[in-house]
C-alpha positions as CSV (number, residue, x, y, z in Angstrom):
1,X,-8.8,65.8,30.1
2,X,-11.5,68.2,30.7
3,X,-14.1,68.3,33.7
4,X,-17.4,66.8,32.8
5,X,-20.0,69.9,31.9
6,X,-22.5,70.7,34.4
7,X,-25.3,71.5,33.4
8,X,-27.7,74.4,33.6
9,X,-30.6,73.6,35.6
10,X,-33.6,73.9,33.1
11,X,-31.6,73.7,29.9
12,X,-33.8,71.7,27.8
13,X,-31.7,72.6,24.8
14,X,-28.4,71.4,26.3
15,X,-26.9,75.0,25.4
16,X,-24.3,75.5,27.8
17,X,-21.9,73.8,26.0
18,X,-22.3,77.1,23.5
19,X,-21.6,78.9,26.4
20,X,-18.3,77.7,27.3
21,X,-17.2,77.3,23.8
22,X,-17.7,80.7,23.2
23,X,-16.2,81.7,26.4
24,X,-12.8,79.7,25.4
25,X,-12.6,81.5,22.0
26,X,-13.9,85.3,23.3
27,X,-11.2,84.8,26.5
28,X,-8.3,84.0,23.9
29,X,-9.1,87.3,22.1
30,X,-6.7,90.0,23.0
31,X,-8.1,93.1,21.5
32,X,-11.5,94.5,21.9
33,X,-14.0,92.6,20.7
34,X,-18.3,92.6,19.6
35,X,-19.7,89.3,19.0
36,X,-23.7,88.7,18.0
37,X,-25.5,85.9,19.4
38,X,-28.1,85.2,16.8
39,X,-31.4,83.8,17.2
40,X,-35.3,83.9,16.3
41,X,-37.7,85.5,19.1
42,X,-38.6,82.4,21.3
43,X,-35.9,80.5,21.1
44,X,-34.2,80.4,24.5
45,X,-31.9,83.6,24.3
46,X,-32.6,85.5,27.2
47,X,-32.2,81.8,29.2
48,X,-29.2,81.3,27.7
49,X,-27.5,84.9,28.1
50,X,-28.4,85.0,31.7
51,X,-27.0,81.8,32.4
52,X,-23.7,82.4,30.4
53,X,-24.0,86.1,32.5
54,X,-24.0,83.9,35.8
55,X,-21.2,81.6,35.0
56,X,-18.7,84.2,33.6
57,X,-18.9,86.5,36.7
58,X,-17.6,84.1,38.8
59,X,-13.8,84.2,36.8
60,X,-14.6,87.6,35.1
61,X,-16.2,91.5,35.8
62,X,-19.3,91.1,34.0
63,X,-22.5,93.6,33.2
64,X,-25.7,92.5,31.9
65,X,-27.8,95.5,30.1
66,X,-31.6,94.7,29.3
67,X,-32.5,97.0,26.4
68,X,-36.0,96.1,26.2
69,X,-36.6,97.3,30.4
70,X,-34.5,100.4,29.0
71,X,-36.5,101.2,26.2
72,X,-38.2,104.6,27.6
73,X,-34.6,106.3,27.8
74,X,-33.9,109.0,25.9
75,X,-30.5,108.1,25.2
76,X,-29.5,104.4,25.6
77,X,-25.6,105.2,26.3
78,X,-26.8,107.0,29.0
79,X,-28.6,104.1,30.6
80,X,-25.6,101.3,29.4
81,X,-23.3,103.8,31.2
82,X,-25.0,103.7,34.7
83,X,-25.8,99.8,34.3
84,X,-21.9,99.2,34.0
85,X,-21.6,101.4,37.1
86,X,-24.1,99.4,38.9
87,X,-22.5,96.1,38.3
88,X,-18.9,97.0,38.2
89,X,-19.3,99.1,41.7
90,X,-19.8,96.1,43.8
91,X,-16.8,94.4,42.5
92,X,-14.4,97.1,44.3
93,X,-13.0,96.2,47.9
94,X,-13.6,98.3,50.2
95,X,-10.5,100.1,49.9
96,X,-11.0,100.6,46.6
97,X,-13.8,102.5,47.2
98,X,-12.7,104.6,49.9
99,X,-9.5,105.4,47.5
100,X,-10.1,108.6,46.2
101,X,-8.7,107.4,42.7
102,X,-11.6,105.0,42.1
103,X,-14.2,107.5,43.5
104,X,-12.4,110.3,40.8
105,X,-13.1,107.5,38.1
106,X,-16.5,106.7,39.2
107,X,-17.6,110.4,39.5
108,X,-16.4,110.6,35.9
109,X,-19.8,108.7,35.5
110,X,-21.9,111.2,36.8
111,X,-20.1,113.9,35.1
112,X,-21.3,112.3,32.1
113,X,-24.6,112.0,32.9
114,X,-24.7,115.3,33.8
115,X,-22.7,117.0,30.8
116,X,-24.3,115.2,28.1
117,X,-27.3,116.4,26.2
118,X,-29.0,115.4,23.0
119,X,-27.2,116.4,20.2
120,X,-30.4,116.4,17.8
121,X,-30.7,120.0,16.1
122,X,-34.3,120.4,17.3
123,X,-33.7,119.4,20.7
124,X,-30.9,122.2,21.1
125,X,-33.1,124.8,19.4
126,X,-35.3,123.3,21.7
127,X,-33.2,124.5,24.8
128,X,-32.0,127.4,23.1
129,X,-35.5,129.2,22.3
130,X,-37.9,127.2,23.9
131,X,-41.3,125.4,22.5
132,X,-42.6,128.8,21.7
133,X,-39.3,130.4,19.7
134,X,-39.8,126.7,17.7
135,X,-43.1,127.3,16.8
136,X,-42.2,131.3,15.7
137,X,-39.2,130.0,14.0
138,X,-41.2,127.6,11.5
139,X,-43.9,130.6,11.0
140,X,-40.9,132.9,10.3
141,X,-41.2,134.3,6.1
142,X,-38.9,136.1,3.8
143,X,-38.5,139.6,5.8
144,X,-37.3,137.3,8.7
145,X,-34.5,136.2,7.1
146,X,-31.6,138.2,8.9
147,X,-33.6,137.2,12.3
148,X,-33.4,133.7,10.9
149,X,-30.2,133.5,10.6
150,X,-29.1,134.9,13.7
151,X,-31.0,131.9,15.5
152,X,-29.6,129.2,13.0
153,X,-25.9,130.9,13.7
154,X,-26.3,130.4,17.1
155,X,-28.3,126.9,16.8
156,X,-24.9,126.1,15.5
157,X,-23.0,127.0,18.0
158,X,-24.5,125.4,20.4
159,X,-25.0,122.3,18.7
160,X,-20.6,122.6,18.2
161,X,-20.3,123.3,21.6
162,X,-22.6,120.1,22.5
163,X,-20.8,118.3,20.2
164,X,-17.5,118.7,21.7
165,X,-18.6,118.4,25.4
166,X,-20.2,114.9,24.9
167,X,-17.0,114.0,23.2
168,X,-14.5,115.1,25.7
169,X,-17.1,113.2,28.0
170,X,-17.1,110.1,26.0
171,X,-13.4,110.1,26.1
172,X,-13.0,111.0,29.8
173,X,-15.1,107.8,30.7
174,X,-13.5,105.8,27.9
175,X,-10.1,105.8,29.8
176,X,-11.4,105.6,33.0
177,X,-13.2,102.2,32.3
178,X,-10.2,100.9,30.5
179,X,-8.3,101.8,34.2
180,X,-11.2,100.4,36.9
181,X,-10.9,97.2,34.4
182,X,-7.6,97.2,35.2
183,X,-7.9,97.6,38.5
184,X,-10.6,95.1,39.0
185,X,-8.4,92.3,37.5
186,X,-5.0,93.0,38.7
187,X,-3.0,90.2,39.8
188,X,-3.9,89.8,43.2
189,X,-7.8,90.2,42.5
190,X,-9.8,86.9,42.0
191,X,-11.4,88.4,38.6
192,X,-9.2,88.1,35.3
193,X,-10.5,89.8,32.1
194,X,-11.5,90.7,29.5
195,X,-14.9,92.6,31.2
196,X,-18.2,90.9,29.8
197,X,-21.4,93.4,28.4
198,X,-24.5,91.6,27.6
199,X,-27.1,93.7,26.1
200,X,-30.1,91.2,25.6
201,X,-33.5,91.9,24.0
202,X,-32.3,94.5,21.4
203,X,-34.8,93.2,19.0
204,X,-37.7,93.7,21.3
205,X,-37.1,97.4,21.2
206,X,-38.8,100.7,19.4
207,X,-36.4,100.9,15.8
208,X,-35.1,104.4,17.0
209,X,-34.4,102.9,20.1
210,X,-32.4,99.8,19.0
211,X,-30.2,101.6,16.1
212,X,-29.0,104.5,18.6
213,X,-28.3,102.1,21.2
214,X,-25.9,100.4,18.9
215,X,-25.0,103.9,17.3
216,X,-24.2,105.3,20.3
217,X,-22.5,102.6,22.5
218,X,-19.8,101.4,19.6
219,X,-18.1,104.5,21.1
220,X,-17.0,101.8,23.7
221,X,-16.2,99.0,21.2
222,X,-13.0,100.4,21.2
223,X,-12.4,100.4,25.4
224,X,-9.0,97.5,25.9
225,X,-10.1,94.7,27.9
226,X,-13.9,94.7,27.0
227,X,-15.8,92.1,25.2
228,X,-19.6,93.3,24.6
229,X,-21.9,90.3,23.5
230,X,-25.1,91.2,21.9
231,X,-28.2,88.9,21.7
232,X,-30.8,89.7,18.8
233,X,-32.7,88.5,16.5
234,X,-30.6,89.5,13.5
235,X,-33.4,89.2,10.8
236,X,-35.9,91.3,13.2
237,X,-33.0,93.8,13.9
238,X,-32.6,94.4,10.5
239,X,-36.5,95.4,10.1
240,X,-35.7,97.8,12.4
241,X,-33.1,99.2,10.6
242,X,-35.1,99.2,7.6
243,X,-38.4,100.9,9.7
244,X,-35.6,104.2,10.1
245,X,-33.9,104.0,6.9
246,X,-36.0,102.5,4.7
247,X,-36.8,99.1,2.8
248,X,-34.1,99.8,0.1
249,X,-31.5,100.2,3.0
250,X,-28.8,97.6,3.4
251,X,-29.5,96.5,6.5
252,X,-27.0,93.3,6.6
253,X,-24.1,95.7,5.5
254,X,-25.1,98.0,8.1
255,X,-25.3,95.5,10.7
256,X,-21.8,94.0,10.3
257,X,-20.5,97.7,11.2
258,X,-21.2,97.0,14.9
259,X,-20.2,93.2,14.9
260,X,-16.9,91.5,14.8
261,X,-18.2,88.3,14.6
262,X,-21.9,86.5,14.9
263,X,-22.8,83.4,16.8
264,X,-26.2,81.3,15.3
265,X,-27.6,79.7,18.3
266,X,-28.9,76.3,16.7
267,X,-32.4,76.1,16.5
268,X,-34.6,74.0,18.9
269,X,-36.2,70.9,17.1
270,X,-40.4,70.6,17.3
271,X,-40.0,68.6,20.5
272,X,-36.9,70.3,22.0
273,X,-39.5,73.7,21.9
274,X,-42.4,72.1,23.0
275,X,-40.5,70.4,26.2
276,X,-39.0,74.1,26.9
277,X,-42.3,75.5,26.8
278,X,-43.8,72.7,29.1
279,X,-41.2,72.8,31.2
280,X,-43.2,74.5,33.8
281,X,-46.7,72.4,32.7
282,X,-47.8,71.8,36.4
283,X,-49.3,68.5,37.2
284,X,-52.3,69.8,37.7
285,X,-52.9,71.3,34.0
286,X,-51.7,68.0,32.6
287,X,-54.4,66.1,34.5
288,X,-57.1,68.6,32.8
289,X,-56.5,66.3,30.0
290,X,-57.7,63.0,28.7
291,X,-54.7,60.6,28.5
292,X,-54.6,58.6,25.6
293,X,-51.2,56.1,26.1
294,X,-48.8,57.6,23.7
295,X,-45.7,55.7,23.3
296,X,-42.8,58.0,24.6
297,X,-40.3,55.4,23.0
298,X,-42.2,55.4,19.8
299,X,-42.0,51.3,20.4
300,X,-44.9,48.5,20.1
301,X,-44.4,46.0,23.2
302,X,-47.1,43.6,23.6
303,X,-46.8,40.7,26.1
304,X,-48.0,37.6,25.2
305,X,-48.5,34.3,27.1
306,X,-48.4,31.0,24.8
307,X,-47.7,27.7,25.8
308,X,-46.8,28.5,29.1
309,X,-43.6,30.5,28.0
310,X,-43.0,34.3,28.0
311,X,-43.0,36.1,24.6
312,X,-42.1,39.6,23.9
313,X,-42.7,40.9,20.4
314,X,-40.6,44.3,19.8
315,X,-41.5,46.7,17.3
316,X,-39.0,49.6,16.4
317,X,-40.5,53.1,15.6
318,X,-39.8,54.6,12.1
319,X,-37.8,57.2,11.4
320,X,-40.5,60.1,11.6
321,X,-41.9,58.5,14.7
322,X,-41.5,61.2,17.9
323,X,-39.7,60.1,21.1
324,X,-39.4,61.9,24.3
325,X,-38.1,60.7,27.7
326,X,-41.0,59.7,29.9
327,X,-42.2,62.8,32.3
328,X,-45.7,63.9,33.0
329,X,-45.8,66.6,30.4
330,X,-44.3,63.6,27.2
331,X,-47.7,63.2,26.4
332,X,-48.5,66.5,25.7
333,X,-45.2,67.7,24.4
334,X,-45.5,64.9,21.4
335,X,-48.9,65.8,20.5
336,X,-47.9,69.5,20.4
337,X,-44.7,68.8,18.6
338,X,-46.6,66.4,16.2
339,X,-49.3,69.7,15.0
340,X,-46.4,72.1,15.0
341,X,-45.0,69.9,12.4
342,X,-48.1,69.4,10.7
343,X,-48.4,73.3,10.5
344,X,-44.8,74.1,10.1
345,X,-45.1,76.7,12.7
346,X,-42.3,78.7,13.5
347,X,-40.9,79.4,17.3
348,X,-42.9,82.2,17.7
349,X,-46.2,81.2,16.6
350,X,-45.5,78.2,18.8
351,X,-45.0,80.3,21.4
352,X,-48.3,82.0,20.9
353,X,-50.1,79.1,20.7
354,X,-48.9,77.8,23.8
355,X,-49.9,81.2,25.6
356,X,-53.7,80.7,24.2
357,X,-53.7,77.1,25.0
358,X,-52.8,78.3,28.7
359,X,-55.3,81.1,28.7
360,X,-58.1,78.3,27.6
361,X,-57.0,75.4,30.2
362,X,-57.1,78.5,32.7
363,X,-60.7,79.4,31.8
364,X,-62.5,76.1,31.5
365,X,-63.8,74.7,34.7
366,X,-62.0,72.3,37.1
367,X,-63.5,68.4,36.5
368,X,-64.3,68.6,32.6
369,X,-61.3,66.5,30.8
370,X,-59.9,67.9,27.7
371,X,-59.0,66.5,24.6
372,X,-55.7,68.0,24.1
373,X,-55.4,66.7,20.6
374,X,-58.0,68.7,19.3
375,X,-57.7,71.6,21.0
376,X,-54.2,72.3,20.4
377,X,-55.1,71.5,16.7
378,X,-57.6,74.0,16.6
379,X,-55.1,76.9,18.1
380,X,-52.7,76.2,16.0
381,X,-54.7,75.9,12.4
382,X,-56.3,79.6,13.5
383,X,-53.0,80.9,13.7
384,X,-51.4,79.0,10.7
385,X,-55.0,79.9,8.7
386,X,-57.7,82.2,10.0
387,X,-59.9,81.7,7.2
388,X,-59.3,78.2,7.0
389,X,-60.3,77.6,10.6
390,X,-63.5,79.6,9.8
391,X,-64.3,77.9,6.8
392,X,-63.5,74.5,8.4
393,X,-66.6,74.9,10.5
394,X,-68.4,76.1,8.2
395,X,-69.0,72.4,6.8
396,X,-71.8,70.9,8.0
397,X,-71.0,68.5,10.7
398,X,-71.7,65.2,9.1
399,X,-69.7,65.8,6.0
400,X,-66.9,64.7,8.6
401,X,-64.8,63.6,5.0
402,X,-65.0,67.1,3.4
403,X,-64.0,68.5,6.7
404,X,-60.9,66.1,7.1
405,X,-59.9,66.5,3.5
406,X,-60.1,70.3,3.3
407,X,-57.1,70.2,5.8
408,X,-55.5,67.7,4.4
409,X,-55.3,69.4,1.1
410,X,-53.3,72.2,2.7
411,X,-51.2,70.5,4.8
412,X,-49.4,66.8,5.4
413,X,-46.5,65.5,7.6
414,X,-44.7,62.0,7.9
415,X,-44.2,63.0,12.0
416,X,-46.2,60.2,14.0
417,X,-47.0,58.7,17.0
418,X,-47.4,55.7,18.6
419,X,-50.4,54.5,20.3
420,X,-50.8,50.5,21.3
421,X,-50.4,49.0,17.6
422,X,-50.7,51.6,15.5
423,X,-49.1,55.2,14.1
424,X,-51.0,57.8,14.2
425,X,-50.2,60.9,12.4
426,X,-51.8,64.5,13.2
427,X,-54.3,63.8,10.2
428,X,-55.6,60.7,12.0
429,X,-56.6,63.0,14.8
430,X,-58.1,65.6,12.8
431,X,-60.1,62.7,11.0
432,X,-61.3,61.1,14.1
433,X,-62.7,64.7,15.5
434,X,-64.1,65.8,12.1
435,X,-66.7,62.6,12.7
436,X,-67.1,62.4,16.5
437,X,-66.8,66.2,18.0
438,X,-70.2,67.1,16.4
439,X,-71.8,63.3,16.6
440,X,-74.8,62.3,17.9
441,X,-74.7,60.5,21.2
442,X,-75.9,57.4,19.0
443,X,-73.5,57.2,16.5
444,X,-70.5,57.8,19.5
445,X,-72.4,55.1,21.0
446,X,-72.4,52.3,18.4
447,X,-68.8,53.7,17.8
448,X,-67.9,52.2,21.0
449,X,-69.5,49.0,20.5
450,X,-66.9,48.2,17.7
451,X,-63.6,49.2,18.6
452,X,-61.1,47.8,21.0
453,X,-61.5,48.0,24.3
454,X,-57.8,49.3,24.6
455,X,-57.7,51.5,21.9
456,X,-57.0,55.4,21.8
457,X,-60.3,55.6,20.3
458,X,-62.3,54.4,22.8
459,X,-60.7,56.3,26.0
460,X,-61.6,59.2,23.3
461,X,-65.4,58.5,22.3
462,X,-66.1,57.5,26.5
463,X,-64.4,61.1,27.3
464,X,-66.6,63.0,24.3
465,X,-69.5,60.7,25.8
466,X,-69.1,61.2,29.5
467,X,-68.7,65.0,29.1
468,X,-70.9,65.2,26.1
469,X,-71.5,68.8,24.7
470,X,-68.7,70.0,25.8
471,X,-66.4,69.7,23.4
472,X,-68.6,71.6,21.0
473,X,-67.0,74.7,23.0
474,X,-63.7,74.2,21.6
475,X,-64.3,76.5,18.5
476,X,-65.9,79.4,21.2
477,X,-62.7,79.1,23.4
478,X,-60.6,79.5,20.6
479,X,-61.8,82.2,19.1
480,X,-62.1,83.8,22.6
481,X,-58.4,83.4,22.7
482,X,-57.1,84.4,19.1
483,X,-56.7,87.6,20.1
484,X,-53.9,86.8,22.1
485,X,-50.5,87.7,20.3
């Protein structure tokens, strides 16, 4: 019988159980090994790397290499190297650090950093003859030839003698990892192995700098005892390989050099995203908006008194109906999730969206209540459709029809909502805005003589009323923010 899970505080996506599973099946692994954890920009990787990071170091020596804070290194080994010797230093008692064996291993390190030098043939011509002997060497014509080939001769020489120093390094700190990891998890240490390397944000990286990271650390795929996990975004990674080698390249085949084996975090769900992106949604922002009494449970419960006796009448959601436990944030999270859908938006231009929606609420004065349905449909149909957003208000503003049906041609989705008695989907909302955002304070007004009381509508067209004007800023604020990326 296995000990319940704890959680992860914050995990939304309920992705620790990856975490351990993995850690079962990478422990049981005897030989060296690379896994990929695979998944879009946006999608939680970095959350769940660190987290994973933080539970393996208590059983396990573990380094955790951010190539994207890296990224202005010359040579990523170089910086992978010094990152292990931060992490892994702290681990040694202090006799093992006064033991002039571990300091000889350590120092091994720093030999490295200081023996090894770009192996590029320009840079060693570069060091060889100087900026200026470059530029004289590329002027040099046919009478030069014999000088020429003097300075390529010993060009070569140099870039042989490179060569073989920064091998003999590799190898010298090759063996002494593979003995520190031994002595790190000898038997009466607390830490067992294999060592863990993360390198996170690979696809985040310049091109050059993401394929020589993995060019030059696979040197140390081969260390005993070492299990290197490497988050991407394999479909981004592989533009990157294509950026250096170009498009005909083949990138997947390249890839699966580096990678034993690749990991597919699942993807978040429209509201599993939207609740990880709210997750820090003070309730402060929430109150900026107009509440509108979505059903969290997607249910219609009306209480009714006949006769004297108590009468519930249940209705159960459909199936494209969006749920979310109650929290201060569900309101919000469900209309988000309900336009994402609408737009089929992917994580990232979720993401986005989400940044510009925060960079609006930020901007717009304390008091004024927003109508989060319309605003979070306006981001979102600018990113999805520039033109379309521009030729949406284009339409005169009483041909609220031709303005609802111009979206509706491009998109649709069965996702809904609840509200009271009915289910609204996100072309409901679009409908209702298309004929009040613009309306006269008449029309708003004898609007609100025949609805509900109760009704979404109403808290709506009383919001649009009491704060009238405003809302025909929603299009300025928008646009003020689309250059956000």
């Amino acid at each position: 019988m296995h000990e319940k899970t704890n959680e992860w505080a914050g995990d939304v996506l309920q992705r620790k159980k990856y975490a351990d599973f993995l850690t079962q099946y990478l422990v049981a692994k005897k030989d060296p090994f690379v896994i990929n954890i695979n998944a879009p920009w946006g999608s939680g990787k970095t959350f769940f790397i660190e987290h994973w990071y933080d539970d393996l170091k208590k059983e396990h020596p573990c380094v955790l290499f951010n190539a994207w804070e890296n990224d202005f290194s010359n040579d990523p080994l170089l910086s992978v190297i010094s990152c292990i010797e931060k992490d892994l230093s702290p681990l040694l008692s202090v006799t093992d650090k006064e033991n002039n064996e571990i300091k000889s291993r350590f120092s091994t390190v720093g030999e490295y950093l200081k023996s090894i030098a770009p192996i590029l043939v320009r840079a060693v011509v570069s060091k060889a003859i100087g900026k200026d002997g470059l530029e004289e060497l590329q002027q040099l014509n046919e009478k030069d030839e014999k000088a020429a080939t003097e300075i390529v001769e010993k060009v070569t020489e140099k870039l042989i003698q490179n060569n073989k120093t920064v091998e003999k390094a590799i190898e010298s700190f090759e063996k002494s990892l593979e003995e520190l990891i031994e002595k790190l998890t000898c038997n009466q240490k607390c830490l067992k192995k294999p060592l863990f390397i993360f390198i996170d944000e690979l696809d985040r990286c310049r091109p050059l700098y993401a394929i020589e990271l993995l060019e030059r650390i696979k040197h140390l795929f081969g260390v005993p005892g070492i299990v290197f996990v490497i988050a991407t975004d394999t479909e981004q990674l592989k533009h990157s390989v294509n950026a250096i080698y170009g498009s005909g390249f083949d990138s997947n085949t390249y890839l699966r050099r580096f990678f034993d084996q690749s990991y597919t975090l699942t993807l978040p769900d429209y509201i599993e995203y939207a609740k990880l992106l709210f997750q820090e949604f003070g309730s402060d922002s929430v109150d900026r908006f107009v509440q509108i009494g979505i059903s969290t449970s997607g249910d219609k419960k009306s209480f009714w008194l006949r006769n004297g006796d108590d009468r519930n009448e249940y209705s159960e959601s459909n199936e494209y109906t969006l749920t979310i436990e109650q929290n201060n944030q569900a309101e919000l999270v469900l209309l988000f999730s309900l336009f994402s859908a609408f737009f089929k938006l992917d994580l990232r231009t979720q993401k986005q969206c989400y940044e510009k929606l925060l960079a609006i609420t930020s901007s717009v004065l304390l008091g004024e209540k927003l109508h989060f349905a319309y605003l979070i449909f306006l981001v979102m149909l600018e990113a999805k459709d520039p033109t379309l957003f521009k030729e949406y208000f284009s339409i005169n503003k009483n041909q609220a029809r031709e303005k609802k049906e111009l979206i509706r041609g491009k998109f649709s989705s069965l996702c809904n909502v609840r509200i009271g008695e009915r289910l609204y989907c996100a072309i409901d909302f679009v409908g209702f805005y298309s004929e009040y955002a613009y309306a006269e304070i008449r029309k708003i007004s004898d609007a609100l003589d025949t609805k509900k009381s109760a009704s979404a509508e109403v808290k709506l067209l009383r919001s649009i009323l009491n704060n009238y004007g405003n809302i025909k800023r929603y299009e300025e604020w928008v646009l003020l923010a689309c250059n956000l990326d």
